[in-house]
TIROMI-963850 format. One record per residue (C-alpha): residue in one letter; residue number from 0; x, y, z. Coordinates in nm, 4 decimals. Layout:
<recs>
REC  r    k        px        py        pz
REC  A  NUM         X         Y         Z
...
</recs>
This chain:
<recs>
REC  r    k        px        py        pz
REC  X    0   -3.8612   -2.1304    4.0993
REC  X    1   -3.5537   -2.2146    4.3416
REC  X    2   -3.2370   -2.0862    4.2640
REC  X    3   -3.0773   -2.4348    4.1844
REC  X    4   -3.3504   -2.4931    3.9457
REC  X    5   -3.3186   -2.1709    3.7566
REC  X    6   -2.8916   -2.2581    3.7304
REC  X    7   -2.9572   -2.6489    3.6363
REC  X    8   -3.2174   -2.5040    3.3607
REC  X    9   -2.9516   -2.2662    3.2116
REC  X   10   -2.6997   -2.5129    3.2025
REC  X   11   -2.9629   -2.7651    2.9823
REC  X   12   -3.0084   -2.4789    2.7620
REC  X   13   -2.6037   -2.4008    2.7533
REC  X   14   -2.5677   -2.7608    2.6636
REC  X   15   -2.8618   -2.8014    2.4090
REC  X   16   -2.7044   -2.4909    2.2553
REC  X   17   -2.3242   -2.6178    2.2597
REC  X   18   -2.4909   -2.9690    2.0724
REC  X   19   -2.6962   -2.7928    1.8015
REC  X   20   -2.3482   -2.5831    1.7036
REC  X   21   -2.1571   -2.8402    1.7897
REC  X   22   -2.3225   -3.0413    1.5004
REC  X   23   -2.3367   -2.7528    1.2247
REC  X   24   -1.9318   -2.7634    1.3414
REC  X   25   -1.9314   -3.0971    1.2240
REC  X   26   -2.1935   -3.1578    0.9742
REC  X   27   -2.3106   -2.8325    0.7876
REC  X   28   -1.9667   -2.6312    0.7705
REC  X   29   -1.7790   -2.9348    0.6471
REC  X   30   -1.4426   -2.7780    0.7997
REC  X   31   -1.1413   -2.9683    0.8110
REC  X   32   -1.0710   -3.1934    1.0639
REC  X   33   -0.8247   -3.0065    1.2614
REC  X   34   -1.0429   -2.6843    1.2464
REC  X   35   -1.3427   -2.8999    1.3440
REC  X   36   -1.1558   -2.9892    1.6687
REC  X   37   -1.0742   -2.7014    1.7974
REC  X   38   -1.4076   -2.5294    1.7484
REC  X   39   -1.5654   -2.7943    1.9185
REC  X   40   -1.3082   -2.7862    2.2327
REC  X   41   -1.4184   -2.3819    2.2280
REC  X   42   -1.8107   -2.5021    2.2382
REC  X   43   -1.7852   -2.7152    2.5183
REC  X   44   -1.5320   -2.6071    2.7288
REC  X   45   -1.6348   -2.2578    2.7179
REC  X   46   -2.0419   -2.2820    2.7144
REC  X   47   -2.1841   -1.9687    2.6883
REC  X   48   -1.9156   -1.7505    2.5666
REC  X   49   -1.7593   -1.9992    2.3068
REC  X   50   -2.1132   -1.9679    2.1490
REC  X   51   -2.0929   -1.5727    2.1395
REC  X   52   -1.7408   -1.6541    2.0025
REC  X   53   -1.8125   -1.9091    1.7470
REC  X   54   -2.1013   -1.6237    1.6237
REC  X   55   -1.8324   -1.3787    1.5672
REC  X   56   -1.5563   -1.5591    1.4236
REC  X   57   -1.6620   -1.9171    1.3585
REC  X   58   -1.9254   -1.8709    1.0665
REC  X   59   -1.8201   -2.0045    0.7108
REC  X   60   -1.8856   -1.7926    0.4196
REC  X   61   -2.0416   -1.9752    0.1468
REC  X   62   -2.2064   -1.8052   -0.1445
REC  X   63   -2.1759   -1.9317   -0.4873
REC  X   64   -2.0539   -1.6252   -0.7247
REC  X   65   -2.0011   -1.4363   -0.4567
REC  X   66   -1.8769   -1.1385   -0.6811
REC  X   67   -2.1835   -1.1432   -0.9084
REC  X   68   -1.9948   -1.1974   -1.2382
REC  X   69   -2.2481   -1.2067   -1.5221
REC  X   70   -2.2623   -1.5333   -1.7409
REC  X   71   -2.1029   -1.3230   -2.0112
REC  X   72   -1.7948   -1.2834   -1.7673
REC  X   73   -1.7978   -1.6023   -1.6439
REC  X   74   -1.7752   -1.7761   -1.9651
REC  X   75   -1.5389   -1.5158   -2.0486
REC  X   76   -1.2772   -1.6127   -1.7947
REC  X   77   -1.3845   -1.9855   -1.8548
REC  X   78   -1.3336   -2.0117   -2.1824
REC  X   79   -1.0135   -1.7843   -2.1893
REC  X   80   -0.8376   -2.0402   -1.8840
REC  X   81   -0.9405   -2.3154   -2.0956
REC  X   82   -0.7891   -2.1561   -2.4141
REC  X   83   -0.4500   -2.0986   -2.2552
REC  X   84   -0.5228   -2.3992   -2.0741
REC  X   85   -0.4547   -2.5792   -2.4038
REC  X   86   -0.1842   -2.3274   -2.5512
REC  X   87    0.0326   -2.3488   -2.2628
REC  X   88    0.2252   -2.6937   -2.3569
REC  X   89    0.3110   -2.4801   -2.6852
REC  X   90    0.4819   -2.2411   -2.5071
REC  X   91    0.9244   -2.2523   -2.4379
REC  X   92    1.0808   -2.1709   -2.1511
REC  X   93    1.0097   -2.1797   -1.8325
REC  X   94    0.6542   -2.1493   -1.8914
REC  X   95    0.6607   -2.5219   -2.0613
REC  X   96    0.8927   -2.6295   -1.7523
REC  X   97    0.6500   -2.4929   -1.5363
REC  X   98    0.3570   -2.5807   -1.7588
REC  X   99    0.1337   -2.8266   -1.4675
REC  X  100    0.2121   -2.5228   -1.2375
REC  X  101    0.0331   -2.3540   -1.4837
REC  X  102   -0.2624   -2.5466   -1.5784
REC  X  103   -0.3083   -2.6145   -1.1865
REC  X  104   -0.3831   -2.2337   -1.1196
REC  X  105   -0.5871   -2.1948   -1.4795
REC  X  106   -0.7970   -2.5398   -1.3213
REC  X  107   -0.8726   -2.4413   -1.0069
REC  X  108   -0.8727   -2.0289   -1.0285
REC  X  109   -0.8599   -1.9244   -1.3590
REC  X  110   -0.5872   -1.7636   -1.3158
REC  X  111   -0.5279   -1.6304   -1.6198
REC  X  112   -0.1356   -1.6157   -1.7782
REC  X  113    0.0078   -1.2782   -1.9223
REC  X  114    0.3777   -1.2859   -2.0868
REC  X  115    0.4037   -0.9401   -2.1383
REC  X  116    0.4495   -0.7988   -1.8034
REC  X  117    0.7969   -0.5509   -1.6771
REC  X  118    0.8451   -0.6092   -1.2657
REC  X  119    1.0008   -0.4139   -1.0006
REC  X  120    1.0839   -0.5244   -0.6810
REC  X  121    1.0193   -0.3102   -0.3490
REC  X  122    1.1184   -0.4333   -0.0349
REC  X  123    1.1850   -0.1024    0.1429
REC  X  124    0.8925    0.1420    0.2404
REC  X  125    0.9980    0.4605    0.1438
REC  X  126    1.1370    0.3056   -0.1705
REC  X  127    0.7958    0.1412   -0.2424
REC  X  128    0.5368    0.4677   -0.1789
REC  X  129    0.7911    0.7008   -0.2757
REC  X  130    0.7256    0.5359   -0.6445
REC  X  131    0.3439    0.5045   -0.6074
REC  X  132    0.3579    0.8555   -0.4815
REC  X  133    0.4997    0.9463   -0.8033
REC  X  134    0.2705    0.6995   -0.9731
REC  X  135   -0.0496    0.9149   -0.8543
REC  X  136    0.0894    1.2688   -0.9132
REC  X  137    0.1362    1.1395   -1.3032
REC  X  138   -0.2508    0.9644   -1.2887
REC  X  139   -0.4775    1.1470   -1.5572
REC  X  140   -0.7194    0.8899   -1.5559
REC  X  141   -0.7866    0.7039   -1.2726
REC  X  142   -0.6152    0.5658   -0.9674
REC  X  143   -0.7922    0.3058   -0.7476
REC  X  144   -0.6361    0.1801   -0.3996
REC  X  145   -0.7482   -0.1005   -0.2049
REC  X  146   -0.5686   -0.1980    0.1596
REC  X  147   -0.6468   -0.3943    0.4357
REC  X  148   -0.4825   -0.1492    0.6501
REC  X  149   -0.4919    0.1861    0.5957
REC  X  150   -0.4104    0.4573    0.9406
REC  X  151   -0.5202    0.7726    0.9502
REC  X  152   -0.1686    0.8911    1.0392
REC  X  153    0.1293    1.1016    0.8708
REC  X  154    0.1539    0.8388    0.5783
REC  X  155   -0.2209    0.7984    0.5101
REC  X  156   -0.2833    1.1858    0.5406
REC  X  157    0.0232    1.2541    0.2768
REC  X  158   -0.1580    0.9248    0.0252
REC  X  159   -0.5294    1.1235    0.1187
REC  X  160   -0.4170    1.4808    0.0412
REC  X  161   -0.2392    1.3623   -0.2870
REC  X  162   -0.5878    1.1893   -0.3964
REC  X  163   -0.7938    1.4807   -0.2964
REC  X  164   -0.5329    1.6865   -0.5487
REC  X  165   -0.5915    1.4513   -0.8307
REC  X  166   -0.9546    1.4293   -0.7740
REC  X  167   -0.9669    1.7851   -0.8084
REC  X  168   -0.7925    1.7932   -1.1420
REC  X  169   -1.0866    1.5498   -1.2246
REC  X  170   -0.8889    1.2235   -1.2313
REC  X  171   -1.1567    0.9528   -1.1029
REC  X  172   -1.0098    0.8424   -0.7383
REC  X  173   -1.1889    0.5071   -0.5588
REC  X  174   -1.0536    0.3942   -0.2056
REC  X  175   -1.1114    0.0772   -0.0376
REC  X  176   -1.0602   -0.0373    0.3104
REC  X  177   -1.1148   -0.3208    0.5371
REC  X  178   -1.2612   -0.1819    0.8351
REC  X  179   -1.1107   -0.4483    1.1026
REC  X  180   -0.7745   -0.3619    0.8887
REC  X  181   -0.8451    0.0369    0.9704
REC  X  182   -1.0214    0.0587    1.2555
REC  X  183   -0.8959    0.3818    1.3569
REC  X  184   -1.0375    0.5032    1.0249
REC  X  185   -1.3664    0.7650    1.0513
REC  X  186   -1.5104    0.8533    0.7187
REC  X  187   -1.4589    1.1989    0.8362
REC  X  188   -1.0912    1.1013    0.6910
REC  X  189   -1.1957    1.1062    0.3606
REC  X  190   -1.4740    1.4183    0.3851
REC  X  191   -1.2064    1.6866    0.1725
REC  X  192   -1.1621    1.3614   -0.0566
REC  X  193   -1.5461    1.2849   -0.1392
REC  X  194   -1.6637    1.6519   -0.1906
REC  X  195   -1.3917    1.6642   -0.4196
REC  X  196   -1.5841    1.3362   -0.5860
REC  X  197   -1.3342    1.0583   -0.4826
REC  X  198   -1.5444    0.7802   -0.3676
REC  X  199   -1.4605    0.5554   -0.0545
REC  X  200   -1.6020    0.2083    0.0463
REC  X  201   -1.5750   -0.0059    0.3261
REC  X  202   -1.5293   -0.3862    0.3355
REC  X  203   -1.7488   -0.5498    0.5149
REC  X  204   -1.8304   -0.2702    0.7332
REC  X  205   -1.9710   -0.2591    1.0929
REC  X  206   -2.3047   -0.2010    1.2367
REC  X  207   -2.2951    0.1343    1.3885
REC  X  208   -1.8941    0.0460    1.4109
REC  X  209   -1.9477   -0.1949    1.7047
REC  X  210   -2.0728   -0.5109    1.5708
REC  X  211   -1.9066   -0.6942    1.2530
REC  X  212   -2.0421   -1.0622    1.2320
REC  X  213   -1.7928   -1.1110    0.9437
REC  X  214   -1.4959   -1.0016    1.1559
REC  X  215   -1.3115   -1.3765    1.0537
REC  X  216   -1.3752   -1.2691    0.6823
REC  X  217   -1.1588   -1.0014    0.5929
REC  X  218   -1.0072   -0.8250    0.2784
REC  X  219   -0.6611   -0.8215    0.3111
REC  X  220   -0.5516   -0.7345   -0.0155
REC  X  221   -0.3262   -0.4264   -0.0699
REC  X  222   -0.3420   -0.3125   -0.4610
REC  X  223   -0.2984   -0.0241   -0.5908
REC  X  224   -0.3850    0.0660   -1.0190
REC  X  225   -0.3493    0.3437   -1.1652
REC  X  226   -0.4316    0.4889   -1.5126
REC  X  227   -0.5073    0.0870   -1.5639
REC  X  228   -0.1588    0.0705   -1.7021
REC  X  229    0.0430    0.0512   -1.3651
REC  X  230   -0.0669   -0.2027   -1.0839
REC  X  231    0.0673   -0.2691   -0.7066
REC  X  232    0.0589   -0.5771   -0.5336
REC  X  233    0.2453   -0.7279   -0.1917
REC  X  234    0.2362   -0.6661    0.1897
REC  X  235    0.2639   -0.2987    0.2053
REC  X  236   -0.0059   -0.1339    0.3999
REC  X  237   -0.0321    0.2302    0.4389
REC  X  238    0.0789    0.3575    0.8097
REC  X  239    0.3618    0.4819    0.9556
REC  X  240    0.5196    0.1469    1.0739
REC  X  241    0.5791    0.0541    0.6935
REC  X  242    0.8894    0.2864    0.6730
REC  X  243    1.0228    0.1671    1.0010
REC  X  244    0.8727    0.4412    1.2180
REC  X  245    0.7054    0.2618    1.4841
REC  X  246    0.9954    0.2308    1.7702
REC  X  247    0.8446   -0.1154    1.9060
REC  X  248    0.8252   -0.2925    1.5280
REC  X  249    1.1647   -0.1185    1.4152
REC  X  250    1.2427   -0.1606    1.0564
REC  X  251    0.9778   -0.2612    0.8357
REC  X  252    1.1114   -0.5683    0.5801
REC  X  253    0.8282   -0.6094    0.3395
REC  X  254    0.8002   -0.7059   -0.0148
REC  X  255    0.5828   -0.5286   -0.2959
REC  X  256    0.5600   -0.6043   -0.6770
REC  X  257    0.4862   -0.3091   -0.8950
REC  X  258    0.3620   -0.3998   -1.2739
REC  X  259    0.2856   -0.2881   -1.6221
REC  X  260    0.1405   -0.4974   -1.8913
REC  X  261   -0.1364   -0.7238   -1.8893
REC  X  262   -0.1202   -0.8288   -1.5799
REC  X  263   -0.2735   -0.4797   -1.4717
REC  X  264   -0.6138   -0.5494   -1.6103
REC  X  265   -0.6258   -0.8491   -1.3654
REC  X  266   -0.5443   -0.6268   -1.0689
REC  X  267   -0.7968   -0.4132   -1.1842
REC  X  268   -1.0331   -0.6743   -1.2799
REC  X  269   -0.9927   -0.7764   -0.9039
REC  X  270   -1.0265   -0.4205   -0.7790
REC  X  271   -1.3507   -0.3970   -0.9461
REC  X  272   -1.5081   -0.6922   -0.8111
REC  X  273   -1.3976   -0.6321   -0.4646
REC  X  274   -1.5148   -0.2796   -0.4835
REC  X  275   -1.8596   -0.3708   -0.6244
REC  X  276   -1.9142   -0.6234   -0.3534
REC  X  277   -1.8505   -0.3580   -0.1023
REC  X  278   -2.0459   -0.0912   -0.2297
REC  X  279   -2.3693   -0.2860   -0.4353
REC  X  280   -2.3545   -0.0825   -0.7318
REC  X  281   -2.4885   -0.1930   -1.0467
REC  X  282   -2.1397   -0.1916   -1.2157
REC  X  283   -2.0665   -0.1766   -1.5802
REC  X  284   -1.9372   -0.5325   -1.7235
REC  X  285   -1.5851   -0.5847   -1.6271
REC  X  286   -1.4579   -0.5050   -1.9917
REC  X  287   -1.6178   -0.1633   -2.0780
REC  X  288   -1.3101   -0.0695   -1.7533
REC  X  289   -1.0480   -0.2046   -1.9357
REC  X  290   -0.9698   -0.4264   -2.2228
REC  X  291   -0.8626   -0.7817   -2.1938
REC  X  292   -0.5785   -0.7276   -2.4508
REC  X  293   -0.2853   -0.9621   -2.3840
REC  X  294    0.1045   -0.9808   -2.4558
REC  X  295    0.0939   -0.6277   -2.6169
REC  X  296    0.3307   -0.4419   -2.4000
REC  X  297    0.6856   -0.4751   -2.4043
REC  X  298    0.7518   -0.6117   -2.1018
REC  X  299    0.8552   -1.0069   -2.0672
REC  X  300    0.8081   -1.1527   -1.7362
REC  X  301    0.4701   -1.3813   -1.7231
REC  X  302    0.2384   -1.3351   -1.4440
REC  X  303   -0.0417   -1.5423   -1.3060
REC  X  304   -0.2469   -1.2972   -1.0944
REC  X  305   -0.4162   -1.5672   -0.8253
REC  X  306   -0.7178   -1.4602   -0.6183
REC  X  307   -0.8507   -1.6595   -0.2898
REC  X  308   -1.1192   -1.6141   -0.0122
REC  X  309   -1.3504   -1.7851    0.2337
REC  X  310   -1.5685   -1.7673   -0.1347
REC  X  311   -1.3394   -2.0046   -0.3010
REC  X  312   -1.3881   -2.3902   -0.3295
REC  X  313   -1.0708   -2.4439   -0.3181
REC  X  314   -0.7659   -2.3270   -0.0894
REC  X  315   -0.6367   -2.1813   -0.4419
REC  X  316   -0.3052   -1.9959   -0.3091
REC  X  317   -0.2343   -2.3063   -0.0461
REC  X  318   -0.2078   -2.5311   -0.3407
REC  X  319   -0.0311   -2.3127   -0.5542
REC  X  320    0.2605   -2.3338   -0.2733
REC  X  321    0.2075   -2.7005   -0.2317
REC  X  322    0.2748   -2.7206   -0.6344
REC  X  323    0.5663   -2.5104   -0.6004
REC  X  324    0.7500   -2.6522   -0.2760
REC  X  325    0.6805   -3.0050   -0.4433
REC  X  326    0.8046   -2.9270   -0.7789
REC  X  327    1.1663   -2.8256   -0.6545
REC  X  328    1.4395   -2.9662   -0.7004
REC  X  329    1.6890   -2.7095   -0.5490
REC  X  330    1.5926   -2.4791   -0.3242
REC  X  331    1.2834   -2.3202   -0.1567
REC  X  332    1.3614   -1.9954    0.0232
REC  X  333    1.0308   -1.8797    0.2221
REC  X  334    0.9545   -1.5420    0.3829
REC  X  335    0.6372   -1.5047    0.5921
REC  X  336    0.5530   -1.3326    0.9045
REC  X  337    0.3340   -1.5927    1.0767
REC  X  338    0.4376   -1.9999    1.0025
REC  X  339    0.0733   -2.2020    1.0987
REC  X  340    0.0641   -2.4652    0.8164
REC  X  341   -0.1852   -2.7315    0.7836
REC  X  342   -0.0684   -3.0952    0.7553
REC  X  343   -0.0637   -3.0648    0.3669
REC  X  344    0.1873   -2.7661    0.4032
REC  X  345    0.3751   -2.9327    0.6606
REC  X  346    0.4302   -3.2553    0.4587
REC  X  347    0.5157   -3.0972    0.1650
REC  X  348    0.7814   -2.9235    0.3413
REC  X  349    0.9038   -3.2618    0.5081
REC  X  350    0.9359   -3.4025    0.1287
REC  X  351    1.0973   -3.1708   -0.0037
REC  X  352    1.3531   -3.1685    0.3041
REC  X  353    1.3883   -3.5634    0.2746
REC  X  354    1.4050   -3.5674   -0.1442
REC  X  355    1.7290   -3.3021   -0.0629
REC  X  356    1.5699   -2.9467   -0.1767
REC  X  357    1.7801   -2.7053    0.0584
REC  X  358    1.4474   -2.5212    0.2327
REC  X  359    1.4700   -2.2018    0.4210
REC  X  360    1.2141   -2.0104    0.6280
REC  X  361    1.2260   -1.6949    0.7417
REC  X  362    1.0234   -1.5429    1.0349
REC  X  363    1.0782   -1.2820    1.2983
REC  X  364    1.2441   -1.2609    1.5607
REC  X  365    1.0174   -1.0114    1.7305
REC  X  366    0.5813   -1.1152    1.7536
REC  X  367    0.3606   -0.8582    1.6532
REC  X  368    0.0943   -1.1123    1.7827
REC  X  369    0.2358   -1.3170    2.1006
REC  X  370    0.0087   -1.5995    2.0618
REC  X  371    0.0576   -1.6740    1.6904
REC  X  372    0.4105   -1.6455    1.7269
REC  X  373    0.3887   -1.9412    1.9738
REC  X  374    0.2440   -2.1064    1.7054
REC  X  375    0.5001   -2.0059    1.4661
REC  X  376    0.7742   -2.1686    1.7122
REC  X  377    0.5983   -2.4853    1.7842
REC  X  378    0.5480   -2.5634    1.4060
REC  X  379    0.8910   -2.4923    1.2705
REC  X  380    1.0543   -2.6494    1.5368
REC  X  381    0.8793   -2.9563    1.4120
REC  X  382    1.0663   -2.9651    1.0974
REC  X  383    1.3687   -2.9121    1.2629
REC  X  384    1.4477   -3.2823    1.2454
REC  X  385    1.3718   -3.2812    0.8573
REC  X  386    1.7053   -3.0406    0.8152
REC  X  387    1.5000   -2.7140    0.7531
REC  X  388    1.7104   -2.3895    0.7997
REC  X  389    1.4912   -2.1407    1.0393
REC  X  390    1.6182   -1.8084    0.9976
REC  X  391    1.4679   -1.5560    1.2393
REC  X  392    1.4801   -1.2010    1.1414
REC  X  393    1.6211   -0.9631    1.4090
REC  X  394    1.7123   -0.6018    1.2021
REC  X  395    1.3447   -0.5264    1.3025
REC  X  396    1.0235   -0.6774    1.1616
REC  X  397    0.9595   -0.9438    0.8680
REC  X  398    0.5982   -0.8888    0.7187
REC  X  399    0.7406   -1.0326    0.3955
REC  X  400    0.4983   -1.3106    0.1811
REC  X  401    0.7351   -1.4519   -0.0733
REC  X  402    0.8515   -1.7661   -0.2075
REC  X  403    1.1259   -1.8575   -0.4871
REC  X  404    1.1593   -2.1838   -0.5806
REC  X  405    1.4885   -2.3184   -0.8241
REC  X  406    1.5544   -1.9569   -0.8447
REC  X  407    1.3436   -1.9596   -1.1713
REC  X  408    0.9315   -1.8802   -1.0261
REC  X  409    0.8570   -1.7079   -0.7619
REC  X  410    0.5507   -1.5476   -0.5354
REC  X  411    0.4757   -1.2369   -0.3931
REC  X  412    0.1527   -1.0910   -0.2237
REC  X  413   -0.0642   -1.0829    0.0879
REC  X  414   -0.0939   -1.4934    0.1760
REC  X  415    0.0202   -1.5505    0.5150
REC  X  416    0.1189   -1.9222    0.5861
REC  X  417   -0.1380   -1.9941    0.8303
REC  X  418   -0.5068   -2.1074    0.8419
REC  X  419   -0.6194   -1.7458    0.8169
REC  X  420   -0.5069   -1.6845    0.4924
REC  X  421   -0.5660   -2.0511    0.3409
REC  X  422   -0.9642   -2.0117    0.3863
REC  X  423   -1.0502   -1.7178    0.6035
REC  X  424   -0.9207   -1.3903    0.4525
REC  X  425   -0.9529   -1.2945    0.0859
REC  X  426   -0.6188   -1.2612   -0.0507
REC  X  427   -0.3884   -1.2120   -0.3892
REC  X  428   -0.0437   -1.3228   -0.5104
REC  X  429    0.1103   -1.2360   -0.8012
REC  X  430    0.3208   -1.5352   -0.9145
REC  X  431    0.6054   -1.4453   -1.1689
REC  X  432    0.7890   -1.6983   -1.3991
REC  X  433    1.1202   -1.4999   -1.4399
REC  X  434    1.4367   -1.6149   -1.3578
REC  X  435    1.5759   -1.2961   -1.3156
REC  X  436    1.3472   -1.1612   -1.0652
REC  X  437    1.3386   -1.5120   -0.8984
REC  X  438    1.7378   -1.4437   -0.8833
REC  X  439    1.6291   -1.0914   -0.7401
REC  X  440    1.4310   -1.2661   -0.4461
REC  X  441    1.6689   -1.5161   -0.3818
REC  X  442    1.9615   -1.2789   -0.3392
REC  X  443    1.7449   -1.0497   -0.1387
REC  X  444    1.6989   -1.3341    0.0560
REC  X  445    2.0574   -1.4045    0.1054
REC  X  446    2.1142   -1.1220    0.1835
REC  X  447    1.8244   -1.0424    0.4378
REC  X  448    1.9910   -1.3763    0.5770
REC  X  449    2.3046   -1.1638    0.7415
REC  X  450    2.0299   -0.9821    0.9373
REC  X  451    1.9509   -1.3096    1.0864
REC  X  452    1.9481   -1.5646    1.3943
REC  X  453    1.9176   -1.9412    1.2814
REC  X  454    1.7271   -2.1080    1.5032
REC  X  455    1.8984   -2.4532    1.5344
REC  X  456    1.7787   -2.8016    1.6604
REC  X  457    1.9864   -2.7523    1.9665
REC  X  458    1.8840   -2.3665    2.0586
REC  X  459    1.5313   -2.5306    2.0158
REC  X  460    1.6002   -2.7926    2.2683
REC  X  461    1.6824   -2.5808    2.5386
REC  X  462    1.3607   -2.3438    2.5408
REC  X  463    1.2136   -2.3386    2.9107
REC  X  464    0.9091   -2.5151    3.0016
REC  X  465    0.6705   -2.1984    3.0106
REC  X  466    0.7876   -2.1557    2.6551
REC  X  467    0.6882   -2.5206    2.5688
REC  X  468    0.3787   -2.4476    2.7416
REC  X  469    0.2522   -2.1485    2.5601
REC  X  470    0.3782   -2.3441    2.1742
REC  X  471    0.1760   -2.6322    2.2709
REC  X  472   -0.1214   -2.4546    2.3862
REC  X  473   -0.1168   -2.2021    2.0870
REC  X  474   -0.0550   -2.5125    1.8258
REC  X  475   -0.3788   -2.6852    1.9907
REC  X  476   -0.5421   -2.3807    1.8614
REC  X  477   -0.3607   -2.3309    1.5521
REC  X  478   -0.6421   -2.4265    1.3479
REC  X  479   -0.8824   -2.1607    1.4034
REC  X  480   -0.5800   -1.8458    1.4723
</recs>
């Protein structure tokens, strides 16, 4: 066979290929339309490779009860979200103000409500694991960690050492890590840890560490619970960088929620499910690890613990912000390191700009990802226009995932606003109905403000044309970052 013939018949199979994924794009992974798009610009303008690509990090993840819940715990949760689903109206405060907030999450999550929680805010790192720190030398129980990142360097040697120290006192120590997160993790890490009988699991993990076809699904949850009576949750990984070490990054400005009171047994509940997917152990029910026992601590800040993943029907923490950005009637004061909202996210910022809520978003001034930063610029700059205020963050880097609304609700965990945390990456935010840590958040805000550059419609208007370049090219791809 001639050479021509031998290219021409690899280019009718590249093609053939490119139209049979090209049409599970479209008709089997019933994507959204703007995701659809791009994946098929990826398929047919790059033949052979965007098919290696689309392999890799393309793939939906569809399984129904992913987690394996038993029909005992399944009702369980059911019936419970419907219970409080018809208790809430009862309820004073801002609870009943909030009370379709409410139901929304209880609908589409069941996200269950606890009243009887105490917070504390961290938004320093040496603040934040100096605390946990203390947390784990005071465990007598049990203490299990889950991170998306977690570096085998100074910081994740001191958290390792302190574990293998409990573990030898016989407190039960789990540890769970996303392996794209931790990639310079070797189980070798952990050896002192596991003949000490702490157990470690991978999410997700590798074949032979090379080959990951669920690379686009990742656990990017950071939670920490110990004794089941204290829980962790917000953008703190574990590495050196998070207390401002890393020269490049600078200071670390991240956010991080620690709890006691019933919301706990939800972190823990979603430990435990996350660690039993990961390791395929026959697991115990969720309630013989800790008791479902509501509103008996002291505390009184409620919490709605809410839980979302490439699993989920529904983009549960998207619409939860959607809820809350449409239900103000004030202010909305947003911290996130990445800005790549859908349309939905978009508009609902544009409404709220155009109904007179005063809406702030804060980003960095520094990429810790080029690409997705040109993304970041391209989309706030389109709500310039609207009378947004764009703060960009230049006392070093702003990894931060809040949002306080009215200065009465607010959000804190690992939900990035862009595409990869909508549907891609599983993810939890703890979202508090408490004025007074709402007032926390918002003054925090304020004040990280000071540290700040506003990006203004006229500074936008002047970027050079390589910089428009790279915004519109990284916004075409938006969808699938």
């Amino acid at each position: 066979m001639e050479f021509g013939n031998i290219t021409t018949l690899i280019l009718s199979l590249a093609t053939i290929v490119n139209i049979i994924f090209a049409g599970v794009v479209v008709f089997i992974e019933r994507r959204d339309i703007g995701s659809t798009w791009a994946w098929l610009m990826v398929l047919f303008f790059i033949p052979v490779l965007g098919f290696v690509v689309y392999i890799f990090l393309g793939r939906q993840l569809k399984q129904k009860n992913f987690f394996q819940l038993t029909a005992e715990e399944l009702n369980f949760f059911q019936e419970t979200a419907d219970k409080q689903f018809q208790e809430i109206d009862s309820h004073g405060g801002l609870l009943q103000k909030y009370a379709d907030l409410v139901k929304m999450n209880l609908k589409s999550s069941n996200a269950l409500i606890t009243t009887d929680n105490e917070v504390k805010i961290f938004h320093d790192g040496k603040a934040k694991f100096d605390a946990l720190f203390e947390d784990i030398r005071n465990a007598t129980k049990e203490i299990n960690i889950e991170y998306y990142i977690l570096k085998p360097d100074e910081l994740g040697k001191q958290l390792r050492d302190l574990l293998t120290e409990k573990a030898k006192e016989g407190v039960k120590v789990r540890v769970l890590y996303d392996e794209v997160g931790s990639r310079r993790m070797t189980p070798a890490f952990f050896s002192e840890l596991i003949a000490q009988g702490g157990e470690v699991a991978v999410f997700f993990p590798s074949w032979f560490r090379l080959i990951n076809l669920r690379i686009n699904n990742r656990n990017h949850r950071k939670l920490c619970i110990i004794d089941g009576e204290i829980g962790y949750v917000g953008g703190f990984n574990v590495g050196d960088e998070y207390l401002g070490l890393n020269k490049k990054m600078g200071y670390w400005r991240d956010t991080h929620f620690r709890m006691t009171g019933g919301a706990v047994n939800l972190i823990q509940g979603r430990f435990i499910m996350d660690w039993s997917k990961a390791t395929n152990y026959e697991r115990q029910p969720l309630a013989d690890h800790f008791s479902f026992q509501f509103d008996h601590h002291p505390g009184n800040s409620a919490v709605q613990l809410i839980s979302s993943g490439p699993n989920s029907q529904t983009e549960h923490l998207k619409l939860m912000y959607l809820k809350l950005i449409l239900n103000a009637k004030h202010s909305v004061f947003i911290q996130t390191p990445y800005f790549i909202p859908d349309a939905s996210f978009a508009d609902a910022c544009k409404m709220a700009l155009l109904s007179g809520v005063d809406v702030r978003i804060m980003i960095p001034n520094k990429p810790d990802h080029p690409f997705v930063y040109s993304a970041t610029l391209s989309h706030v700059g389109e709500l310039l226009p609207y009378g947004v205020k764009i703060l960009q963050y230049e006392k070093g880097f702003l990894h931060a995932k809040t949002i306080v609304v009215d200065q009465e609700v607010a959000s804190v965990g690992t939900m990035n606003i862009d595409p990869r945390s909508f549907r891609l990456n599983f993810e939890v935010n703890a979202l508090v109905y408490d004025a007074d840590i709402a007032q926390e958040l918002h003054a925090l805000f304020l004040r990280d403000s000071e540290s700040c550059m506003e990006l203004t419609k006229e500074h936008y208007s002047k970027r050079s044309y390589m910089a428009r370049t790279r915004q519109a090219i990284s916004r075409l791809l938006s969808p699938i970052l």
